[in-house]
C-alpha positions, 0 to 999 in steps of 0.5 A: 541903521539895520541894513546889515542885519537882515543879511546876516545867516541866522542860526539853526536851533536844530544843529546848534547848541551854543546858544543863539547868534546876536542880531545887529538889532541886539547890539545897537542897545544901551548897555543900560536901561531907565525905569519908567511909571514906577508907582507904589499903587500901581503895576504898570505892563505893556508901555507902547510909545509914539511921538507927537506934537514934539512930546512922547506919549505912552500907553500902558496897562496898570492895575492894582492888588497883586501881579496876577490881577493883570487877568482881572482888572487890567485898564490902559492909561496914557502918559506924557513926556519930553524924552523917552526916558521920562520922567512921565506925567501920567494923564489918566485912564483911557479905556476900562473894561465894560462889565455885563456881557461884552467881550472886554467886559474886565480886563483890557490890557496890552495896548499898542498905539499907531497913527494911521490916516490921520487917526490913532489906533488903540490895539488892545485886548479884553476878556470876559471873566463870567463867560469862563467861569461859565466855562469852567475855563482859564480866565485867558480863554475868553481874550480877544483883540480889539481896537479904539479910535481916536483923532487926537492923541488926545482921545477921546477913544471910540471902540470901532463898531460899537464892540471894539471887536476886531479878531475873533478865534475860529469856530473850528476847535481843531484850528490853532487859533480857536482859543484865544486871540490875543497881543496884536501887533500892527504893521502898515504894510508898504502895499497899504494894506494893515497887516495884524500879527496876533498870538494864539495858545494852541490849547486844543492841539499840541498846548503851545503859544504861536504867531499868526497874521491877519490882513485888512483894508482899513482899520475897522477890517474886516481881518481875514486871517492868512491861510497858512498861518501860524506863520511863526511856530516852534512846535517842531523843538517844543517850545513857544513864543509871544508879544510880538512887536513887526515893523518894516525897514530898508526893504525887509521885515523885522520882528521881535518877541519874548522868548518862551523856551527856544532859547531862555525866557529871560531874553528876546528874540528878532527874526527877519522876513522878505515877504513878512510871511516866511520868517527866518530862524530866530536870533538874539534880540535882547540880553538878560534883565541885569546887563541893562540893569545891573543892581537889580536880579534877573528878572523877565522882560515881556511886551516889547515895543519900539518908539519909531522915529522917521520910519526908524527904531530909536528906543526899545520898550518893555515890561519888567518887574519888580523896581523901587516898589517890587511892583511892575514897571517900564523899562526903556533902552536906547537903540544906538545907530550902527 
């Protein structure tokens, strides 16, 4: 379906001031957008798609109170339909935060799902809340990634190594990544190898949100993180990015994210790659909310995610505030061949 789009000549944010050229990527989606696991009680944030067993299963973070509980109280829960567009049947919770010391000890959020060998891998990040009011800092300073395993869909779902605990920050306070690590995206790399994408917030140097990559041999890792990162960075035009989601596809590497400035923060942004480590200039990976959702207002998406099929993109997940019950919910677009 994307053979083209990776031969297209990206655009130059420095020399350009139009505004961003669109993807191939960009192009194939729905004009219009379906609202998924709308609920009264609930925000929903974070939907990561997988087919199995004939049926799309998601996983998804909820929580309740207000928006900013996302940092506090966050839970994955698992849902299951006939069609990508739902309408779902949420099955339950899947994994909480732990309390007392651990790592994840409140929030767990933003999962992604992957098979792999046979077993399903959970990606997921938590944080500790006590530790950084000790700290006296940002309750997002104490994020970091992990990962459950599972051998059915099905779960149940076992944190690896008795912690869960797979990316860490470095220990080295002038490094880029010795914050916070954080929204992990997983790319079963063609050479076999699993290549983990993960954002980092720059704290202790220029304060902005990056990309960086960590390679393993097998799912409990260990991860070494890659020497040169951050491999995705707009430091150079002040501006940042995050939520990455990686895939491989006709002999290149494609990404999207959210965008935090380089263009507008209402619209998302795809980058493509020959090696997976040297990425190209950013293009338009999505439109504004209300051209997939024309009744309701601007508002921003967060987290992509795809729903592969056969080794291809065949829907595009989100998050997306506000709905039926002004909460947060899903949001899904079908990709369209070209």
């Amino acid at each position: 379906m994307l053979a083209s789009l990776a031969t297209q000549i990206p655009l130059d944010l420095r020399s350009q001031q139009t505004g961003l050229a669109e993807s191939v990527f960009s192009k194939s989606l729905a004009n219009r957008g379906q609202r998924i696991l709308e609920s009264a009680d609930w925000y929903v944030w974070g939907c990561s798609p997988i087919y199995d067993g004939g049926k799309v299963h998601v996983f998804f973070s909820r929580w309740q109170g207000d928006h900013g509980n996302w940092l506090t109280n966050s839970e994955i829960a698992h849902a299951v339909a006939d069609n990508p567009e739902g309408p779902y049947e949420v099955i339950g919770t899947v994994l909480k935060g732990r309390g007392g010391g651990h790592w994840d000890a409140d929030t767990v959020h933003n999962p992604t799902i992957h098979r792999f060998n046979g077993q399903y891998l959970l990606y997921y990040i938590g944080n500790n809340l006590a530790v950084a009011n000790r700290n006296k800092a940002h309750h997002a300073s104490t994020q970091r990634i992990g990962l459950a395993i599972s051998d059915s869909i099905s779960g149940p779902w076992t944190r690896i190594n008795d912690t869960g605990l797979i990316l860490d920050t470095s220990s080295n306070r002038k490094d880029w990544d010795s914050y916070l690590t954080t929204n992990p995206a997983l790319l079963h790399h063609p050479g076999g190898q699993l290549w983990l994408y993960y954002k980092a917030w720059d704290r202790n140097n220029d304060d902005l949100r990056k990309m960086g990559v960590a390679f393993a041999e097998k799912p409990e890792g260990p991860y070494q993180k890659y020497e040169k990162n951050p491999v995705i960075s707009f430091a150079s035009i002040n501006s940042q990015v995050e939520d990455a989601y990686v895939w491989y596809e006709e002999g290149k590497y494609h990404m999207i994210m959210r965008d935090m400035g380089v263009y507008n923060e209402r619209c998302g942004l795809y980058l493509w790659s020959e090696n997976g480590l040297d990425w190209s200039e950013p293009m338009l990976a999505y439109k504004q909310s209300n051209y997939y959702f024309p009744d309701e207002p601007i508002l921003r998406f967060e987290r992509p995610q795809l729903l592969m099929k056969e080794g291809k993109p065949s829907y595009l997940f989100m998050a997306l505030m506000g709905g039926e019950y002004n909460t947060s919910s899903g949001a899904v677009l079908k990709i369209n061949k070209t």
